[in-house]
PDB file as gemmi writes it, atoms N, CA and C in Angstrom:
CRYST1    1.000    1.000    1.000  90.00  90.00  90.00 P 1                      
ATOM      1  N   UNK A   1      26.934  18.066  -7.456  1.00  0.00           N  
ATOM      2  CA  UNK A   1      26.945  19.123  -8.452  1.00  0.00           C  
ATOM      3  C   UNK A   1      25.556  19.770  -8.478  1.00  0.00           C  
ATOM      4  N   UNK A   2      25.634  21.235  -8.208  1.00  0.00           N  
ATOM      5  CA  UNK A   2      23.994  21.745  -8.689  1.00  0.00           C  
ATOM      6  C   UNK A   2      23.920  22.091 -10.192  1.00  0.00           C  
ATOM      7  N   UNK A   3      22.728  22.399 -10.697  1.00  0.00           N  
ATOM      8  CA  UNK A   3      22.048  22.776 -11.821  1.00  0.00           C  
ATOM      9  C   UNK A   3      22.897  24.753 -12.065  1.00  0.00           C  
ATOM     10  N   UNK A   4      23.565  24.504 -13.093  1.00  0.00           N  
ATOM     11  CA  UNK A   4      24.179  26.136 -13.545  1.00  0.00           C  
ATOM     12  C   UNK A   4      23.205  26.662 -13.560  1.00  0.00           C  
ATOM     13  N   UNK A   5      23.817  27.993 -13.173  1.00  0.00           N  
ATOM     14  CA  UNK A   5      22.950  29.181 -13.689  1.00  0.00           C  
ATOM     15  C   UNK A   5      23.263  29.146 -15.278  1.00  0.00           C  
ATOM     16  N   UNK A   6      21.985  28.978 -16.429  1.00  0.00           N  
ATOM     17  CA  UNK A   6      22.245  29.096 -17.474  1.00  0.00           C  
ATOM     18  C   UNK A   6      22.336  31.128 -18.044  1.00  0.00           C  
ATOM     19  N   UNK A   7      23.216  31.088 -18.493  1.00  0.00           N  
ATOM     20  CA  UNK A   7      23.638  32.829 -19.236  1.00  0.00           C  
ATOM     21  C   UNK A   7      22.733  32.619 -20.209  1.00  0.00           C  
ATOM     22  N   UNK A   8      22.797  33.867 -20.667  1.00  0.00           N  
ATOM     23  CA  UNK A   8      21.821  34.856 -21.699  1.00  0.00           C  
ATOM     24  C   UNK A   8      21.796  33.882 -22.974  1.00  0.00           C  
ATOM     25  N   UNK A   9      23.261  34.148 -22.933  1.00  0.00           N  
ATOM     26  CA  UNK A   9      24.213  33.600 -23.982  1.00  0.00           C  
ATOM     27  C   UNK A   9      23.590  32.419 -24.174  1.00  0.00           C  
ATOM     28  N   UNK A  10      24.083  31.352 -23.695  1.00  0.00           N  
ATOM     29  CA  UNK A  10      23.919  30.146 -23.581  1.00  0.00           C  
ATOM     30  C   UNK A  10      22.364  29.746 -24.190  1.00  0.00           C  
ATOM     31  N   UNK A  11      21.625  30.204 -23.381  1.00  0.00           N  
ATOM     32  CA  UNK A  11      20.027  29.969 -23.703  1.00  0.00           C  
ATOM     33  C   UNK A  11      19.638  30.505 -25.467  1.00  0.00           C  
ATOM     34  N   UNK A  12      20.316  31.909 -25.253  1.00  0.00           N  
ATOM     35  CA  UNK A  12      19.770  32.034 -26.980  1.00  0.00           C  
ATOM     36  C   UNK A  12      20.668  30.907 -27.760  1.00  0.00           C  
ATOM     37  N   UNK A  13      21.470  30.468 -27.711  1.00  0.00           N  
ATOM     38  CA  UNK A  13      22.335  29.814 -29.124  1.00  0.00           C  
ATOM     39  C   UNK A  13      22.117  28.594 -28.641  1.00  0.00           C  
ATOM     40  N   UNK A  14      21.355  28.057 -27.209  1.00  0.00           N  
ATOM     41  CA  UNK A  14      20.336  26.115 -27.423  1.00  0.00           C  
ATOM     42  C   UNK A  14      18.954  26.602 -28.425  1.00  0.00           C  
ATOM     43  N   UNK A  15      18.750  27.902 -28.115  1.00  0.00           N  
ATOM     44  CA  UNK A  15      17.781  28.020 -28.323  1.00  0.00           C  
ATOM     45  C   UNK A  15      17.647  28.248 -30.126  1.00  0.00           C  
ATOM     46  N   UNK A  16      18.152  28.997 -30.407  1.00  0.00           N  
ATOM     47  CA  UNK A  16      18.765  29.108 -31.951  1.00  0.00           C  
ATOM     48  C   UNK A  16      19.035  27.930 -32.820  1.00  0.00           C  
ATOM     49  N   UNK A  17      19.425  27.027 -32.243  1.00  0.00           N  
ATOM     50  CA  UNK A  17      19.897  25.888 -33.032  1.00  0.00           C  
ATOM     51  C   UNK A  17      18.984  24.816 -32.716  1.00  0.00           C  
ATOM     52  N   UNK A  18      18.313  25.029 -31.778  1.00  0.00           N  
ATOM     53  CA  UNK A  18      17.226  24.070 -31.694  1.00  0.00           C  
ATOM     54  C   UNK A  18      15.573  24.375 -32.744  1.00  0.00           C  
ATOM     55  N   UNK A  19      15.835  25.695 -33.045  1.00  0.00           N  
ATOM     56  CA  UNK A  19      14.468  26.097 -33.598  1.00  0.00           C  
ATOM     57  C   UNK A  19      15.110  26.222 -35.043  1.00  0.00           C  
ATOM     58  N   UNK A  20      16.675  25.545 -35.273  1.00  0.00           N  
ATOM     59  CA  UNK A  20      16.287  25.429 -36.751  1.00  0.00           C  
ATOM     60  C   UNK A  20      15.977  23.812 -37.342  1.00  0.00           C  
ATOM     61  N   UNK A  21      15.470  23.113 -36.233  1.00  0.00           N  
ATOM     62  CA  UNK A  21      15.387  21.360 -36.446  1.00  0.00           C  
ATOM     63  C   UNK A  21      13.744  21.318 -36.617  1.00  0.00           C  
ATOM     64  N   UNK A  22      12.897  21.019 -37.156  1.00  0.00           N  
ATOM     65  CA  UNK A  22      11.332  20.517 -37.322  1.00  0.00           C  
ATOM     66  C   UNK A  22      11.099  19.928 -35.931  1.00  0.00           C  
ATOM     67  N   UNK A  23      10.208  20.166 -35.449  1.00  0.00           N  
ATOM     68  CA  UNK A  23       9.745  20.190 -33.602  1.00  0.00           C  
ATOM     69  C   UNK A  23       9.536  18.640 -33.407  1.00  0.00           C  
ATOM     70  N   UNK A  24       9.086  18.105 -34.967  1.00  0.00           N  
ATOM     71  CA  UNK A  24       9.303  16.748 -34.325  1.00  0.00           C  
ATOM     72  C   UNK A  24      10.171  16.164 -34.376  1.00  0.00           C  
ATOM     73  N   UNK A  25      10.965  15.920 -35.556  1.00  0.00           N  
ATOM     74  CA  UNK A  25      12.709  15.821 -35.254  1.00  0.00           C  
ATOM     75  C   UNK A  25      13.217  15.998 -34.220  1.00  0.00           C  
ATOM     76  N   UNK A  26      13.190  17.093 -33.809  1.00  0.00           N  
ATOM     77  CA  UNK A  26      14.137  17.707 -32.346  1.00  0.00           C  
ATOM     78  C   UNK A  26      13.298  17.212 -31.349  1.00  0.00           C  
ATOM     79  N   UNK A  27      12.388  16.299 -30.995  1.00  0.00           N  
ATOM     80  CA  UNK A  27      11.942  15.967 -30.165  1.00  0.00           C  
ATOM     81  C   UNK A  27      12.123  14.651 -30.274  1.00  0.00           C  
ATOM     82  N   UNK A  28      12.245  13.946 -31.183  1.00  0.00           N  
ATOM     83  CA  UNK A  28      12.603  12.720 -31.632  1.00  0.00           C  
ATOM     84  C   UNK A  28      14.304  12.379 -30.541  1.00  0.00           C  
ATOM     85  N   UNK A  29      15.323  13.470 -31.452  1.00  0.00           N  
ATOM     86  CA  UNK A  29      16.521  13.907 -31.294  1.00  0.00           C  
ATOM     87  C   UNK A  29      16.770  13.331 -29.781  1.00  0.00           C  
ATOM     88  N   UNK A  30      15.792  14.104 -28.880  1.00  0.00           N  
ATOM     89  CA  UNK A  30      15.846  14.069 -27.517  1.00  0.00           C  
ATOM     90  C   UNK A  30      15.479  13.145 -26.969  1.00  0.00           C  
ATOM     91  N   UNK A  31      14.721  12.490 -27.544  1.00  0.00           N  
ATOM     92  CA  UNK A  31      13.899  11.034 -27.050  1.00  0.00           C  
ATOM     93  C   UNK A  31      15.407  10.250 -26.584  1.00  0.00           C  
ATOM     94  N   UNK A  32      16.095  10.137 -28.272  1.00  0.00           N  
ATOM     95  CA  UNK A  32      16.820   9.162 -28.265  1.00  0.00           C  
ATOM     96  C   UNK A  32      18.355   9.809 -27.543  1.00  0.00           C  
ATOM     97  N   UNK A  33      18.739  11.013 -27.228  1.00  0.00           N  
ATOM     98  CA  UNK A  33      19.539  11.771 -26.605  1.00  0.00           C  
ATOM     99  C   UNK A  33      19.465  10.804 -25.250  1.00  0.00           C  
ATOM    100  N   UNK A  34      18.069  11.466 -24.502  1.00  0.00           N  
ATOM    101  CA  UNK A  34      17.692  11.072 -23.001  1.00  0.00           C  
ATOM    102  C   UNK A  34      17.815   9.854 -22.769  1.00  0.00           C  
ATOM    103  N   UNK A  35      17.298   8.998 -23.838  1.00  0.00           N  
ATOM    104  CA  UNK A  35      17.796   6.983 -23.339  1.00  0.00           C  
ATOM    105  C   UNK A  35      19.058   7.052 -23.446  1.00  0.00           C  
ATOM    106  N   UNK A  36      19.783   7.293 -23.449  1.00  0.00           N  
ATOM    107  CA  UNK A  36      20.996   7.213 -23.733  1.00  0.00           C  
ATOM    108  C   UNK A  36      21.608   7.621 -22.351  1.00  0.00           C  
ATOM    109  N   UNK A  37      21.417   9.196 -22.307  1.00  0.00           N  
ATOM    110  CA  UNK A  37      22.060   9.956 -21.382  1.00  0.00           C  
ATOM    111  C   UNK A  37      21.752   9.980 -19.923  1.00  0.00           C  
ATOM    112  N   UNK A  38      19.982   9.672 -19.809  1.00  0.00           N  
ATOM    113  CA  UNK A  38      19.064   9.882 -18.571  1.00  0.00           C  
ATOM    114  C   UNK A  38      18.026   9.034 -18.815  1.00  0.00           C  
ATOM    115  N   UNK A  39      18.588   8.174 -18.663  1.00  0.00           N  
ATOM    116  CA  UNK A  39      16.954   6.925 -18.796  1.00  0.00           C  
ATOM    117  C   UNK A  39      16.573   6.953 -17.615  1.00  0.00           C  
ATOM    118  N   UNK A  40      16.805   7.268 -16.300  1.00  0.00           N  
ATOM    119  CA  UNK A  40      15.609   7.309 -15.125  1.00  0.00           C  
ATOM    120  C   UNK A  40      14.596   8.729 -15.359  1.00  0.00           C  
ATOM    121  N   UNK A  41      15.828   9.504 -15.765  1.00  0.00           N  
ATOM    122  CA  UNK A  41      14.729  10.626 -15.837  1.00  0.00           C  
ATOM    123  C   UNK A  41      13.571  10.619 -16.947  1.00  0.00           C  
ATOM    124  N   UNK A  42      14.028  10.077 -18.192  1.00  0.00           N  
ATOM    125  CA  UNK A  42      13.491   9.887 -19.474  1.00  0.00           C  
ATOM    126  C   UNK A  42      12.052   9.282 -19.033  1.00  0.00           C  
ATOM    127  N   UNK A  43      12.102   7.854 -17.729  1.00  0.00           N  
ATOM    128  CA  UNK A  43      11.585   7.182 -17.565  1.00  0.00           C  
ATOM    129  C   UNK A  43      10.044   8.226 -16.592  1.00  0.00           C  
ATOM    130  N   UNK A  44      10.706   9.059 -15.625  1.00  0.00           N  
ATOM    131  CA  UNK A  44       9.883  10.020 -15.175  1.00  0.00           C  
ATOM    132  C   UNK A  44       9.413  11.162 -16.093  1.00  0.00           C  
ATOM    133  N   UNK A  45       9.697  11.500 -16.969  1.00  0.00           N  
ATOM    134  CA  UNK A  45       9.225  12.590 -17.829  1.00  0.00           C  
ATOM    135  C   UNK A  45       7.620  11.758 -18.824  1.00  0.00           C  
ATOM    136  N   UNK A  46       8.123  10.229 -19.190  1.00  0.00           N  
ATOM    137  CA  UNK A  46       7.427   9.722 -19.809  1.00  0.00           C  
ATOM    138  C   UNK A  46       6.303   9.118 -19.238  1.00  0.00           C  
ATOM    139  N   UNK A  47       6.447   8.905 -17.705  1.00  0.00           N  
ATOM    140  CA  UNK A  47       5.105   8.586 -16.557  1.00  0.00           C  
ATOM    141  C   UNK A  47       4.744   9.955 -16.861  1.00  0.00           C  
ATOM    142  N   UNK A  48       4.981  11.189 -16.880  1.00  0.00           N  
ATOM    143  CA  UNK A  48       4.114  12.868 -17.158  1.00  0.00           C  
ATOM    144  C   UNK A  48       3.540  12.938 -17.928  1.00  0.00           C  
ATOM    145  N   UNK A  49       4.156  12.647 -19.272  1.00  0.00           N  
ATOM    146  CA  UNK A  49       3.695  13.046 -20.343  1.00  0.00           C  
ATOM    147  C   UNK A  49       2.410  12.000 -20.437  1.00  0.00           C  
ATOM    148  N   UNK A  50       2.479  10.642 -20.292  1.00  0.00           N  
ATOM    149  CA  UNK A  50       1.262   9.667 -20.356  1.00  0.00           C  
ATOM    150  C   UNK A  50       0.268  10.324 -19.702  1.00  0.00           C  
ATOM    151  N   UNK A  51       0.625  10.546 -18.100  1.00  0.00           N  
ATOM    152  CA  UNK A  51      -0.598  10.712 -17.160  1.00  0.00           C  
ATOM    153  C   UNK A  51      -1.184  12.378 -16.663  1.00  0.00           C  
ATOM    154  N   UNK A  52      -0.636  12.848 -17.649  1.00  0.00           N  
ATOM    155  CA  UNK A  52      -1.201  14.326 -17.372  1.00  0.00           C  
ATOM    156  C   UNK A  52      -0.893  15.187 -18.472  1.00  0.00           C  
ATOM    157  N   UNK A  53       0.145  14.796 -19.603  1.00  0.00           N  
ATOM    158  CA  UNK A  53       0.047  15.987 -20.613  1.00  0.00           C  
ATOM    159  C   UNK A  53      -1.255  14.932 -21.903  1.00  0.00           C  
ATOM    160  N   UNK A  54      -1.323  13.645 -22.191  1.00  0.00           N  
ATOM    161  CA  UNK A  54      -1.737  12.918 -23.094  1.00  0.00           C  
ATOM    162  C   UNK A  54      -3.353  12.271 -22.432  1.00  0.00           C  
ATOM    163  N   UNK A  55      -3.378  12.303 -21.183  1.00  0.00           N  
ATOM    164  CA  UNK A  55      -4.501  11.926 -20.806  1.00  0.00           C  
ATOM    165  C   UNK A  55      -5.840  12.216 -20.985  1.00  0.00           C  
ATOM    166  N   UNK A  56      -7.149  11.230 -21.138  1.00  0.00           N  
ATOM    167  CA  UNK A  56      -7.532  11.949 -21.898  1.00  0.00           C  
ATOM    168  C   UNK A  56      -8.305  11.960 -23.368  1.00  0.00           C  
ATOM    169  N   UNK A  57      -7.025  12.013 -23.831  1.00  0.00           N  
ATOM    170  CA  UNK A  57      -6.839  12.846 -25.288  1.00  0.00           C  
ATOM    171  C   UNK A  57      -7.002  12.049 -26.813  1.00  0.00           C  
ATOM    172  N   UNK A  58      -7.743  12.312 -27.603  1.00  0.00           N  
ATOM    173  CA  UNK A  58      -7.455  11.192 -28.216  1.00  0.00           C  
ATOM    174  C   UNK A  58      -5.827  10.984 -28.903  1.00  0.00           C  
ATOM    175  N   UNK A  59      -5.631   9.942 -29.322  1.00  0.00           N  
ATOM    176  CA  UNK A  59      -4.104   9.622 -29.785  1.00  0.00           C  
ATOM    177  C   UNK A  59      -3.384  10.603 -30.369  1.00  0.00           C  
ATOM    178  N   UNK A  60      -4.118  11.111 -31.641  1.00  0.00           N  
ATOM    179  CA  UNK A  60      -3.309  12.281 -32.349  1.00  0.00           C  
ATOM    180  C   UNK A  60      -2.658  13.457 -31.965  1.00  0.00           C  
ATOM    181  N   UNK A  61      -3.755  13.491 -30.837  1.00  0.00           N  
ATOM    182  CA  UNK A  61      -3.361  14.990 -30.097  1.00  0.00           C  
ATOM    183  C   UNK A  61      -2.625  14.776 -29.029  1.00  0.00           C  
ATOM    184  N   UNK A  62      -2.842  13.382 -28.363  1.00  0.00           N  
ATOM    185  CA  UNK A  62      -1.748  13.256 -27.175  1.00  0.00           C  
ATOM    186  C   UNK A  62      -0.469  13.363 -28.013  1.00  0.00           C  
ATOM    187  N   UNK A  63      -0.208  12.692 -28.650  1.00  0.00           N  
ATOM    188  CA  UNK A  63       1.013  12.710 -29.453  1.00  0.00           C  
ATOM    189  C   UNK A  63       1.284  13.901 -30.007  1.00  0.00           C  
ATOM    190  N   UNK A  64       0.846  14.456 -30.097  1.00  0.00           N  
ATOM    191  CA  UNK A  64       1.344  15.981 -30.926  1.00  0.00           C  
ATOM    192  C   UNK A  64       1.735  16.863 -29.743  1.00  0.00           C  
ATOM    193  N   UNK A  65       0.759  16.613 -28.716  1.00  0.00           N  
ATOM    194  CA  UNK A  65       0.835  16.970 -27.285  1.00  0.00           C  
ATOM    195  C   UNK A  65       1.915  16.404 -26.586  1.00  0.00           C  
ATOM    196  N   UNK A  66       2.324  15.321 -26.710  1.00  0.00           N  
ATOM    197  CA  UNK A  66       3.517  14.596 -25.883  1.00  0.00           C  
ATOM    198  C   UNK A  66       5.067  15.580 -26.667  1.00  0.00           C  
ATOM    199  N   UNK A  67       5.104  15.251 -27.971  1.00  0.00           N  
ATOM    200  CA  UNK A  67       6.314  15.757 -28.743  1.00  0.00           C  
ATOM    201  C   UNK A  67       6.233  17.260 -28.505  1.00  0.00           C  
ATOM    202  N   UNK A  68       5.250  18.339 -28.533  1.00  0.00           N  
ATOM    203  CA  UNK A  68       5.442  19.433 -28.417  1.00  0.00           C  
ATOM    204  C   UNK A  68       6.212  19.636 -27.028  1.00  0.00           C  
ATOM    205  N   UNK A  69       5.515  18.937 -26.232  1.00  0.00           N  
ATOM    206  CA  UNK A  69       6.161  18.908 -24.045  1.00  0.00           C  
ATOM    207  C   UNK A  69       7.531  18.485 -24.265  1.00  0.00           C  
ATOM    208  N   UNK A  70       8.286  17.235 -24.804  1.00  0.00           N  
ATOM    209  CA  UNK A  70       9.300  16.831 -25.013  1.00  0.00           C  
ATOM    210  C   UNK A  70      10.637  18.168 -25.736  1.00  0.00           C  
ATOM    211  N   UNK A  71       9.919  18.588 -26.907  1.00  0.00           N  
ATOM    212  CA  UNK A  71      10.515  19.618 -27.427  1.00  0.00           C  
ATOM    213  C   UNK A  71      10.862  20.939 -25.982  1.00  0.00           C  
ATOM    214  N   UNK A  72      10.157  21.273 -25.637  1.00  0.00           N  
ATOM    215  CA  UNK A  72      10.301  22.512 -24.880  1.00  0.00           C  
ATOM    216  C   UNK A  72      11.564  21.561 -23.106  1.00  0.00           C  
ATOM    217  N   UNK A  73      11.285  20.189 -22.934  1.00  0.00           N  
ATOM    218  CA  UNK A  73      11.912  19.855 -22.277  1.00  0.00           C  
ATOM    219  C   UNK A  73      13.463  19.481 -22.422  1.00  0.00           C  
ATOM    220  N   UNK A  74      13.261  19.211 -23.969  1.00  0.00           N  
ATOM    221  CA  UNK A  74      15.095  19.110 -24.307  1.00  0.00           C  
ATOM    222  C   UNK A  74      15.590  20.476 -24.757  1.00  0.00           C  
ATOM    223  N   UNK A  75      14.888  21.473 -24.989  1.00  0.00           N  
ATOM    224  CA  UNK A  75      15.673  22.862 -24.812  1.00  0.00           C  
ATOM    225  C   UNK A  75      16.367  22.729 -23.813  1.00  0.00           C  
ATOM    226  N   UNK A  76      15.543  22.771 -23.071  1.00  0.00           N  
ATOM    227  CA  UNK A  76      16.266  22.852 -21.134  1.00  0.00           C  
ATOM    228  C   UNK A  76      17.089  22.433 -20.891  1.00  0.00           C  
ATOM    229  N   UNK A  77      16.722  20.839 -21.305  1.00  0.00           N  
ATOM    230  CA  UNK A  77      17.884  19.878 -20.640  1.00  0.00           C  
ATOM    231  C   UNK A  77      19.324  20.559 -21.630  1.00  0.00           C  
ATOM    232  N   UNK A  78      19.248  20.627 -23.088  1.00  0.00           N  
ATOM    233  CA  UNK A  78      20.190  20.732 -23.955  1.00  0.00           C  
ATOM    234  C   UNK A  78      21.112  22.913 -23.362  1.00  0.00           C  
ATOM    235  N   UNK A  79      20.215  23.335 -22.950  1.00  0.00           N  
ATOM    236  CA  UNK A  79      20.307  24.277 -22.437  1.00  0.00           C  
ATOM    237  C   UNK A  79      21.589  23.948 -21.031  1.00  0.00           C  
ATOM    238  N   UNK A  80      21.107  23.346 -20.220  1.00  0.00           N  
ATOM    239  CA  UNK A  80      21.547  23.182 -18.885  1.00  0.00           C  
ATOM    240  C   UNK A  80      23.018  22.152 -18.760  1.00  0.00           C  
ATOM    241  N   UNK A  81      23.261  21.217 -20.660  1.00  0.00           N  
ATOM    242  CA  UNK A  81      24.028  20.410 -20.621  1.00  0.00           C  
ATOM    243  C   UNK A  81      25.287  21.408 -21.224  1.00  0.00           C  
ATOM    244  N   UNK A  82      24.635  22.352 -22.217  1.00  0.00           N  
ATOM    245  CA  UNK A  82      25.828  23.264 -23.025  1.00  0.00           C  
ATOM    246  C   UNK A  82      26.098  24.189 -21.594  1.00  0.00           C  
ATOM    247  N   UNK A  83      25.642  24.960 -20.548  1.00  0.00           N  
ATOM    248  CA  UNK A  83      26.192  25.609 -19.909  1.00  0.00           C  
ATOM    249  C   UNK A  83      27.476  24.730 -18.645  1.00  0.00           C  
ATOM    250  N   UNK A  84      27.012  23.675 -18.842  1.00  0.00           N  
ATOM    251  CA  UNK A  84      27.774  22.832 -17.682  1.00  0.00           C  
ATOM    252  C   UNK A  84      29.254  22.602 -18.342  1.00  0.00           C  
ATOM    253  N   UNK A  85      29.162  22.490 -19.598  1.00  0.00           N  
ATOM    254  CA  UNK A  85      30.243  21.954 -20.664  1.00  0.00           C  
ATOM    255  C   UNK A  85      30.558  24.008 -21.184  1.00  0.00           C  
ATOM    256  N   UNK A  86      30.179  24.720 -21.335  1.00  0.00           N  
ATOM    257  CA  UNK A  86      30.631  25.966 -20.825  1.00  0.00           C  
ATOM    258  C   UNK A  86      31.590  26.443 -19.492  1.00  0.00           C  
ATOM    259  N   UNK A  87      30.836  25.889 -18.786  1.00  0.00           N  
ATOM    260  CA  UNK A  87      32.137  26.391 -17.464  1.00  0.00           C  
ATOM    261  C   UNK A  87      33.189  25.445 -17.239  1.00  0.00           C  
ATOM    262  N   UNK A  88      32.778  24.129 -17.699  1.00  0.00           N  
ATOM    263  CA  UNK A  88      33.733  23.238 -17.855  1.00  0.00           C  
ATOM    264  C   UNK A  88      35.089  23.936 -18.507  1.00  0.00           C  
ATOM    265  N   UNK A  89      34.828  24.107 -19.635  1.00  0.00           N  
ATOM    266  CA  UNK A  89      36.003  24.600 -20.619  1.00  0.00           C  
ATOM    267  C   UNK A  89      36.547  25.881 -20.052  1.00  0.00           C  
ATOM    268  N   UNK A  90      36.171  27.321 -18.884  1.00  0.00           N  
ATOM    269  CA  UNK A  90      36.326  28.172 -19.314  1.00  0.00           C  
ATOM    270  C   UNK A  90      36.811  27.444 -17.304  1.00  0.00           C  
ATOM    271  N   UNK A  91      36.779  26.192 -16.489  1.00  0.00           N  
ATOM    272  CA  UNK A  91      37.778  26.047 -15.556  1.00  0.00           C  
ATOM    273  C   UNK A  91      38.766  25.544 -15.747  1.00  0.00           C  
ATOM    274  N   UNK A  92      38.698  24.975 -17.466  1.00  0.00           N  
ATOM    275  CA  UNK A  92      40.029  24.252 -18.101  1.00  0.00           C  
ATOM    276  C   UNK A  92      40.882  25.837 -18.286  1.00  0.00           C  
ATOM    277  N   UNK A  93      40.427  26.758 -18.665  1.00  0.00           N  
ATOM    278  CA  UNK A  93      41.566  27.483 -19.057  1.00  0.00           C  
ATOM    279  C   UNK A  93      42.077  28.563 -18.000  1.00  0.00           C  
ATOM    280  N   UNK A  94      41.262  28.575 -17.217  1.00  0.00           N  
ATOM    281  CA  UNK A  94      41.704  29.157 -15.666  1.00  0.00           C  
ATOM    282  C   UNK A  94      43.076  28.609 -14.685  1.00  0.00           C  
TER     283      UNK A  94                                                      
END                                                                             
């Protein structure tokens, strides 16, 4: 399976409903989304975020720094999961 082309559509209304959750919530959200859903990847995003977005840094800011990176990464992912489950439904009714 490749990665959808995500629509217009699609991107504004992950995007809409994600910016009405508090950035750390919705990053929280995703933490516990990704163990769930993608723990190898979870596992590679979190070797990143340690060794190049938090490095460094002192604690507060890595962390504010880690959750802000996380946030903008579960758009995507949440982005790329609603368009897949989009064409899904629209080859169910074809």
């Amino acid at each position: 399976m490749t990665i959808p082309m995500v629509s217009m559509d699609c991107a504004t209304a992950v995007m809409d409903k994600s910016m009405r959750v508090d950035m750390a919530q919705f990053g929280t959200e995703m933490l516990e989304e990704m163990i769930e859903d993608q723990p190898h990847l979870l596992k590679m995003l979190s070797f990143l975020l340690t060794h190049i977005i938090a490095d460094g840094k002192d604690e507060e800011t890595a962390a504010i720094d880690a959750v802000q990176t996380m946030a903008v990464v579960g758009v995507v992912f949440k982005a790329i999961k609603a368009q897949i489950e989009s064409n899904e439904m629209e080859e169910g009714v074809s």
